[in-house]
C-alpha positions as CSV (number, residue, x, y, z in Angstrom):
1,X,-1.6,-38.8,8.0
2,X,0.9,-40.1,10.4
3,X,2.2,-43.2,11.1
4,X,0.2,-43.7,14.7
5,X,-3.3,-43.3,12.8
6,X,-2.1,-45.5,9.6
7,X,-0.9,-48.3,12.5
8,X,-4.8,-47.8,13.9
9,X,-6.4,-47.8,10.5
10,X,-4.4,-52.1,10.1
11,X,-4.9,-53.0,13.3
12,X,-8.6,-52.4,13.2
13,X,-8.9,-53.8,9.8
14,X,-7.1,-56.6,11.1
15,X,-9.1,-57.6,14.4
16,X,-12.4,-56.7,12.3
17,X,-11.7,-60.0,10.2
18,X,-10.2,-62.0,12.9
19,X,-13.6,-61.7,14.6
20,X,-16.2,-59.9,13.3
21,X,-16.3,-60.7,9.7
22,X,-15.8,-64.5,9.7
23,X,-18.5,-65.1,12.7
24,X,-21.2,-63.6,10.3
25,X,-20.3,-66.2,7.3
26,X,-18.8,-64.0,4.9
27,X,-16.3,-65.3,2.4
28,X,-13.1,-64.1,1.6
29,X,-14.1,-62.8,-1.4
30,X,-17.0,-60.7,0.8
31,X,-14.5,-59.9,2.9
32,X,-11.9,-58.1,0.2
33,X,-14.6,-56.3,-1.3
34,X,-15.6,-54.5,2.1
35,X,-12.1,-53.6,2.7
36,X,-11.9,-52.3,-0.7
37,X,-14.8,-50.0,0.3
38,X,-14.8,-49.1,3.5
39,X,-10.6,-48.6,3.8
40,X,-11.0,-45.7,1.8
41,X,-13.7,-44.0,3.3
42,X,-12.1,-44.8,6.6
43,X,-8.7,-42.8,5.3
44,X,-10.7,-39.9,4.4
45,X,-12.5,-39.9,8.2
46,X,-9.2,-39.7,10.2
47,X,-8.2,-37.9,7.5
48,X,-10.2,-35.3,8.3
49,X,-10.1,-35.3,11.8
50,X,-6.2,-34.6,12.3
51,X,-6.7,-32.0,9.9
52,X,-9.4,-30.6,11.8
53,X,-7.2,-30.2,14.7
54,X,-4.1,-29.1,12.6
55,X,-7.0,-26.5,11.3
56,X,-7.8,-25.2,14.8
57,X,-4.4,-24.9,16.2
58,X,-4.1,-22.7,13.0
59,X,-6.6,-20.3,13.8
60,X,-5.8,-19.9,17.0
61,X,-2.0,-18.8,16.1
62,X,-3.4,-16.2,13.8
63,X,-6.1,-14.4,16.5
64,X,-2.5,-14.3,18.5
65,X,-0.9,-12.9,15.6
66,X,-3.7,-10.7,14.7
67,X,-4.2,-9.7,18.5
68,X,-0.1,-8.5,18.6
69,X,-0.5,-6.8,15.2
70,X,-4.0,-4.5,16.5
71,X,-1.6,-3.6,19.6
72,X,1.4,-2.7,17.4
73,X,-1.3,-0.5,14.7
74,X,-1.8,1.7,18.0
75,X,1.5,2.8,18.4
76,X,1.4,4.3,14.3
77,X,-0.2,7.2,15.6
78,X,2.5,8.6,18.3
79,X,4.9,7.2,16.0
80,X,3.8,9.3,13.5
81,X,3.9,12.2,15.7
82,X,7.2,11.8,16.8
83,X,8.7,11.4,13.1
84,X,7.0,14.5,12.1
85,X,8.3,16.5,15.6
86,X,12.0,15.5,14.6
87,X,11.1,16.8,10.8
88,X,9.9,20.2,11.9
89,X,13.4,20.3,14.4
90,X,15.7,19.3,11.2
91,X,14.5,22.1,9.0
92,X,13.2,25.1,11.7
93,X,15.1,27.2,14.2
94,X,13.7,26.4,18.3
95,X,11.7,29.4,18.6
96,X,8.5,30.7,18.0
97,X,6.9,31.1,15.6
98,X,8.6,28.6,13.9
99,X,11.2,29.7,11.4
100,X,13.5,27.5,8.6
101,X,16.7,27.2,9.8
102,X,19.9,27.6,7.0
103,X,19.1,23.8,6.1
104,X,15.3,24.5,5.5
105,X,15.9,27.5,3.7
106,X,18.8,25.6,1.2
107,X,16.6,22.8,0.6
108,X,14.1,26.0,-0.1
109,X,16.1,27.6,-2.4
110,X,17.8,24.1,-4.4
111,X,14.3,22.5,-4.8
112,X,12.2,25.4,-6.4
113,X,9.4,24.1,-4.2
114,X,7.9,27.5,-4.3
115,X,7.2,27.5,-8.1
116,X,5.5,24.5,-8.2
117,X,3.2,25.2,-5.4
118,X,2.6,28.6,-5.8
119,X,-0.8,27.9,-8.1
120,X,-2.4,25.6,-4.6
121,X,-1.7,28.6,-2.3
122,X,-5.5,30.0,-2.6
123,X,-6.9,27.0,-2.4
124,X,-5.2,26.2,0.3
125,X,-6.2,29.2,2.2
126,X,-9.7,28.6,1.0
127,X,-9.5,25.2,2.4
128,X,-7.9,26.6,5.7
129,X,-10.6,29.2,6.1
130,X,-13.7,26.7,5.3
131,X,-12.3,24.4,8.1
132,X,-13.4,27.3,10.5
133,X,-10.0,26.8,12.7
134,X,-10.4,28.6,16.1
135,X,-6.6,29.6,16.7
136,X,-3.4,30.5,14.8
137,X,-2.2,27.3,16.2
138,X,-5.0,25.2,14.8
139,X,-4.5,27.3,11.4
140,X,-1.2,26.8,11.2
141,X,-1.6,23.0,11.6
142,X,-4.2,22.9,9.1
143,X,-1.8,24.7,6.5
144,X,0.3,21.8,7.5
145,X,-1.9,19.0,6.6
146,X,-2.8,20.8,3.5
147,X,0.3,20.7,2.1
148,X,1.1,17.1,2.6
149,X,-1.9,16.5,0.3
150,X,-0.3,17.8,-2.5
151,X,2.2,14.9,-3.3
152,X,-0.8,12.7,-4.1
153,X,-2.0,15.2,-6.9
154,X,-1.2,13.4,-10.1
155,X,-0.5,16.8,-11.8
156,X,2.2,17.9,-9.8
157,X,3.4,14.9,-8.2
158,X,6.5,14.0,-10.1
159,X,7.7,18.0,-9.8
160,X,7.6,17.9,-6.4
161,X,9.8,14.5,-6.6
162,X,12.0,16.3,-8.7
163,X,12.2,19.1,-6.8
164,X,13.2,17.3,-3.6
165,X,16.0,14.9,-5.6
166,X,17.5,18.2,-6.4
167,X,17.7,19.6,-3.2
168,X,18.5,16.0,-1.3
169,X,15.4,15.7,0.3
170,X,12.7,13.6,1.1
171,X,8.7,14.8,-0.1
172,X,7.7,15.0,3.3
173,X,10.8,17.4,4.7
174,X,10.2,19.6,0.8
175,X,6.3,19.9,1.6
176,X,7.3,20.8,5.4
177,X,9.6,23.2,4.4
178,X,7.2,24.8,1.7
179,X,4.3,25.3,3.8
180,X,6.5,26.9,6.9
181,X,7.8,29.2,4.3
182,X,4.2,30.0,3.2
183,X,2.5,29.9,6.4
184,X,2.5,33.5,7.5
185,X,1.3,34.9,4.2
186,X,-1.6,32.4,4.2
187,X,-2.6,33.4,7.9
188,X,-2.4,37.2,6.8
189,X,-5.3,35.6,4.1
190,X,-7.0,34.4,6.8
191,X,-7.2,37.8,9.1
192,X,-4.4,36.7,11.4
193,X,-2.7,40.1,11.5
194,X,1.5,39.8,12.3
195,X,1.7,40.9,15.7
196,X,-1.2,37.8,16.5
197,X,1.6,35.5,14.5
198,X,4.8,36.7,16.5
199,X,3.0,36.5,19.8
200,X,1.3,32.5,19.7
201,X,3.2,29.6,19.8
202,X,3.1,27.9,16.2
203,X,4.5,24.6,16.4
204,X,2.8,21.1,15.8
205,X,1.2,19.3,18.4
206,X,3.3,16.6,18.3
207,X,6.5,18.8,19.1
């Protein structure tokens, strides 16, 4: 409580027995024992109050806070886009269909990515094919997403961190590079015949 409300709390008190109190016949000692009651009940009041207000001011700093934070949450999306349009750039030649450049195909070759995946491959493709995509491009995309997945299987998922310390990677840019290398072979599975491949445009939306 500050000092402006403790001030109020005395001066009140005080013009209470100046006035009130004595014109009513109470004695001192009728007196002291009202104060001793009602002071404390009266703390707790104003108490209240200023923290009421301290409360409200509160709550409206966090529906601003929570407002920016809803605004910024929007933005993870294209942000997400972008990061995985400058991943696809790092490891792939411009051209299309995309291809790993000399840095894909090292981290390719140092990680032994291919090994450890290699046993997902059909189920991949299976998963690929029951998603019905209408287009190489949405295929390839899917093949994408598919292999991101796999760093969250429990049984594999320290390999794959293994495998992209020893090539100087990151997860994301191993699993990248592993499913551009295994892309064509999976749309083959799927009935995308090579010349279909060469002639459409495989790169990922946000690129």
């Amino acid at each position: 409580m500050n000092l402006s409300a403790t001030m109020f709390i005395f001066s009140f008190i005080s013009d209470t027995c100046n006035t009130a109190i004595p014109s009513a016949g109470w004695s001192r000692g009728d007196i002291i024992a009202l104060i001793g009651v009602s002071l404390p009940v009266l703390i707790i009041v104003l108490g209240l109050f200023f923290r009421a207000g301290s409360i409200t001011t509160t709550i409206k700093n966090i529906s601003a806070d929570v407002a920016e934070i809803k605004k910024e949450v929007k933005k993870i999306p294209h942000l997400e886009g972008k990061i995985e349009g400058l991943m696809v750039q790092k490891v792939s030649v411009s051209q299309s269909p995309i291809q790993l450049n000399g840095y894909g195909l090292k981290i390719l070759a140092d990680s032994h990515i291919g090994h450890i995946i290699e046993p997902y491959i059909k189920e991949i493709t299976n998963t690929v094919r029951n998603n019905k995509p209408e287009t190489v491009l949405q295929a390839q995309n899917q093949i994408f997403e598919a292999f991101k997945t796999l760093k969250s299987r429990p049984e594999i998922k320290n390999a794959i961190e293994t495998a992209a310390f020893n090539a100087g990677s990151d997860v994301e840019t191993l699993l990248l590079v592993a499913a551009i290398d295994s892309r064509d072979n999976i749309l083959k599975e799927l009935g995308y015949d090579g010349k279909e491949i060469d002639n459409t445009t495989l790169l990922t939306p946000s690129s």
